[in-house]
FIZA-39185 format. One record per residue: residue number from 1; residue in three letters; x, y, z of N, C-alpha, C, CB in turn. Coordinates in steps of 0.02 Angstrom, whole numbers. Glycine has a CB too. Example, Ala and Ser with C-alpha at 12.3 -4.5 7.8 and 13.67 -1.06 7.14 Angstrom:
REM residues 2
[rec 1,"ALA",[660,-284,390],[615,-225,390],[660,-165,390],[565,-224,452]]
[rec 2,"SER",[642,-112,354],[684,-53,357],[645,2,394],[704,-30,286]]
REM end
This chain:
REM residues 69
[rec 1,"UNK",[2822,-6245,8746],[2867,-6301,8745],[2905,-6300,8678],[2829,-6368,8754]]
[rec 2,"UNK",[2956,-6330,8675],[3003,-6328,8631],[3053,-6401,8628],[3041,-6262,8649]]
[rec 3,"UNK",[3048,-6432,8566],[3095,-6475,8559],[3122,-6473,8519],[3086,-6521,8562]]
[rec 4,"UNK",[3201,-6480,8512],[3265,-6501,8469],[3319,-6498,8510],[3282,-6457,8406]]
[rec 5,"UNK",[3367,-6569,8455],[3430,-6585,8490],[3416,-6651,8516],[3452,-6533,8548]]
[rec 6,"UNK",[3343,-6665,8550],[3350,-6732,8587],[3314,-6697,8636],[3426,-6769,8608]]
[rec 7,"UNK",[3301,-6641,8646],[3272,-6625,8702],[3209,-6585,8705],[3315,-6596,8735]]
[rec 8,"UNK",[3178,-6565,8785],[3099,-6535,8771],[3112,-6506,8823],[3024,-6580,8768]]
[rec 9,"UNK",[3094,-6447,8805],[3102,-6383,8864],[3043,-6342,8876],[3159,-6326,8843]]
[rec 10,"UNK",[3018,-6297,8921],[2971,-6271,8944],[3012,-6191,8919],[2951,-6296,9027]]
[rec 11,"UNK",[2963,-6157,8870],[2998,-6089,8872],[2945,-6032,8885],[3038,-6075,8801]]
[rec 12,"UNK",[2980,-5958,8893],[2960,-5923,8899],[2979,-5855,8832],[2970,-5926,8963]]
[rec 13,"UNK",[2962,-5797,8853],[2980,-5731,8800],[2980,-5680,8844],[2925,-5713,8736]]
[rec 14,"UNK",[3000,-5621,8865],[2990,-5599,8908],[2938,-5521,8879],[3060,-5599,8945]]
[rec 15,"UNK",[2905,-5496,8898],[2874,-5434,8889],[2916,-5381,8844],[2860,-5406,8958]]
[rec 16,"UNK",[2983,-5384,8882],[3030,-5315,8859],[3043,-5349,8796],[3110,-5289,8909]]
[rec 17,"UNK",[3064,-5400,8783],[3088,-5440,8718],[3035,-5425,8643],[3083,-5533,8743]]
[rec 18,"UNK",[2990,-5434,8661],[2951,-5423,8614],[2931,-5357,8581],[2907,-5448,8632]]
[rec 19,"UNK",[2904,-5294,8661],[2922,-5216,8634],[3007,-5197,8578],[2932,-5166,8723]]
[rec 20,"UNK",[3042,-5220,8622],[3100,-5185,8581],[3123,-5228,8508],[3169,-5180,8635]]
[rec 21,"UNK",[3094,-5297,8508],[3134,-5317,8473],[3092,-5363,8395],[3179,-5356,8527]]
[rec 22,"UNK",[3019,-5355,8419],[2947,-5371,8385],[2905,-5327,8349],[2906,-5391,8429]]
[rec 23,"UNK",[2904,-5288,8390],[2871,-5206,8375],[2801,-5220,8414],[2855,-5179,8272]]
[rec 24,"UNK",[2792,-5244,8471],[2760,-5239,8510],[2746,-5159,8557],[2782,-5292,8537]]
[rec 25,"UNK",[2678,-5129,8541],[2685,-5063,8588],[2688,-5075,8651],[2633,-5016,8585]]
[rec 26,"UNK",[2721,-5033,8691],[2745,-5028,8773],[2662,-5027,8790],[2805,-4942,8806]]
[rec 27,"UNK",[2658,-5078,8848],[2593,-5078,8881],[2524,-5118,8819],[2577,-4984,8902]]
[rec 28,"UNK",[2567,-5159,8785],[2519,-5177,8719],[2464,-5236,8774],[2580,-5230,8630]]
[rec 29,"UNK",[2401,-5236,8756],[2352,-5289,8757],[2373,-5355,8757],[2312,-5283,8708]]
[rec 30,"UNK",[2351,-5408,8788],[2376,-5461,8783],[2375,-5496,8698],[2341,-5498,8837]]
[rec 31,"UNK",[2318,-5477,8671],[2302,-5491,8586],[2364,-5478,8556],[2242,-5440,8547]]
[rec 32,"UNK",[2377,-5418,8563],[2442,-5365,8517],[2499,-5404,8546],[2451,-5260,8540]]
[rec 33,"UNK",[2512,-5433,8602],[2578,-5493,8601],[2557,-5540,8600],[2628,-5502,8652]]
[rec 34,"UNK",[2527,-5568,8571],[2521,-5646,8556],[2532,-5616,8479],[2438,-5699,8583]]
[rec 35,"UNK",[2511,-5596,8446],[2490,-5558,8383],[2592,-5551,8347],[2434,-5456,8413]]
[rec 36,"UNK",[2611,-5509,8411],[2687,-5493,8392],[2732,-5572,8412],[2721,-5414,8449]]
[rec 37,"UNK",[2721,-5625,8463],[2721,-5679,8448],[2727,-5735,8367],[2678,-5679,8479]]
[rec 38,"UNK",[2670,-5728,8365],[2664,-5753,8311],[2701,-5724,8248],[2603,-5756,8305]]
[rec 39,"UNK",[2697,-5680,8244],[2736,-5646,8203],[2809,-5652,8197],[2724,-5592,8213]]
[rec 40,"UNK",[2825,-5663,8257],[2896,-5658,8267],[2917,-5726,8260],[2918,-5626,8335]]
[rec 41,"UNK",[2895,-5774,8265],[2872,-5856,8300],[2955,-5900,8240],[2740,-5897,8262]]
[rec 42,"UNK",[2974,-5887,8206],[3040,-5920,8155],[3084,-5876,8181],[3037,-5917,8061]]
[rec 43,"UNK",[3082,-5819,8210],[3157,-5811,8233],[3162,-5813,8318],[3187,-5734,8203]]
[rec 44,"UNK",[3112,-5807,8352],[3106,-5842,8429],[3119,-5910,8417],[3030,-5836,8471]]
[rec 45,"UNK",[3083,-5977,8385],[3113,-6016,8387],[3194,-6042,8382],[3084,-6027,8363]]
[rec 46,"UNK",[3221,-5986,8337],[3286,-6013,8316],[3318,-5981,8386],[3320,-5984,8230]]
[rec 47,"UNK",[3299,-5920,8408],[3327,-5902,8480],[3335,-5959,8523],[3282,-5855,8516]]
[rec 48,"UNK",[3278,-5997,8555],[3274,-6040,8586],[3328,-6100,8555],[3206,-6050,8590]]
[rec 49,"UNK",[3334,-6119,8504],[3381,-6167,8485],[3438,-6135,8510],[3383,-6186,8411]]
[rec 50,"UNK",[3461,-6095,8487],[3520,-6063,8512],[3539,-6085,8583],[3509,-5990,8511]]
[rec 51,"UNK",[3488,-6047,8611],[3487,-6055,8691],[3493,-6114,8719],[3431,-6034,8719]]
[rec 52,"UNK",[3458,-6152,8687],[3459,-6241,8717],[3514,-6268,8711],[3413,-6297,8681]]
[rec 53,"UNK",[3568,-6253,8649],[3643,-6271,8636],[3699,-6249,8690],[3663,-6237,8570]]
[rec 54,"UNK",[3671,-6197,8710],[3691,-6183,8789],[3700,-6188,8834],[3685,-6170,8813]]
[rec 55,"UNK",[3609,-6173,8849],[3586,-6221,8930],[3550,-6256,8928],[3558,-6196,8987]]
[rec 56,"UNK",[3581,-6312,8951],[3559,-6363,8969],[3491,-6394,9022],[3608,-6376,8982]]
[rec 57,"UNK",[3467,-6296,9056],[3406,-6324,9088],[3362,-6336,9073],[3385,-6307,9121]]
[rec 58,"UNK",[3289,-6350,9125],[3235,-6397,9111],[3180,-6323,9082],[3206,-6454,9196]]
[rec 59,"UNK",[3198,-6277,9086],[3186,-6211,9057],[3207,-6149,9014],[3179,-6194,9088]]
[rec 60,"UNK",[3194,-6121,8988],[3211,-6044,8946],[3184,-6006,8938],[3224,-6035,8895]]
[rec 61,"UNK",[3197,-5945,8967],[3176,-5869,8962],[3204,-5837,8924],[3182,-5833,9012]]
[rec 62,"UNK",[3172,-5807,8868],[3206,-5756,8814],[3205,-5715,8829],[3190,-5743,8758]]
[rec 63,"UNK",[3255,-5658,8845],[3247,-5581,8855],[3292,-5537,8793],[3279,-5561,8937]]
[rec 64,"UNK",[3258,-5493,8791],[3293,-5432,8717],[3347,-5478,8737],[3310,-5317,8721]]
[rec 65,"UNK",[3397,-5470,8778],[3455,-5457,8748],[3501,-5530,8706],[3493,-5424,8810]]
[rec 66,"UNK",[3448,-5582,8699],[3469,-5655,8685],[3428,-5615,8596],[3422,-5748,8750]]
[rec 67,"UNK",[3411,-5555,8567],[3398,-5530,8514],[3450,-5486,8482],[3343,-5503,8523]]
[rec 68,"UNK",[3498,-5473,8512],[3558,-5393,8495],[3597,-5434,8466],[3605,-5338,8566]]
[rec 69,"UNK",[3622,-5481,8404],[3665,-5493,8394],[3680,-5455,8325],[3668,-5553,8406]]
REM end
């Protein structure tokens, strides 16, 4: 979950997002992404802000490519 702006959203991260863009290994353990999670956790959040300035739904899925800028 995620709130700012006024609002509370249900989010997600997607698998590929984290290998390419976390340094998560391909086929990593569930530990080793929560691990690259956390790690990553101040610039996924600011992703998600991003995203929420956007869309406006009751959800968000991060994938790499909401990372290529």
């Amino acid at each position: 979950m995620a709130a700012a702006h006024g609002q509370t959203v249900q989010c997600a991260i997607t698998r590929d997002a984290l290998e390419e863009h976390f340094w998560s290994p391909i086929g990593a353990s569930d530990a080793r992404l929560l691990k690259a999670f956390a790690d990553g956790r101040k610039r996924i959040a600011a992703a998600v802000e991003r995203k929420m300035l956007r869309d406006k739904s009751a959800s968000i899925v991060l994938h790499a490519a909401d990372f290529s800028h």
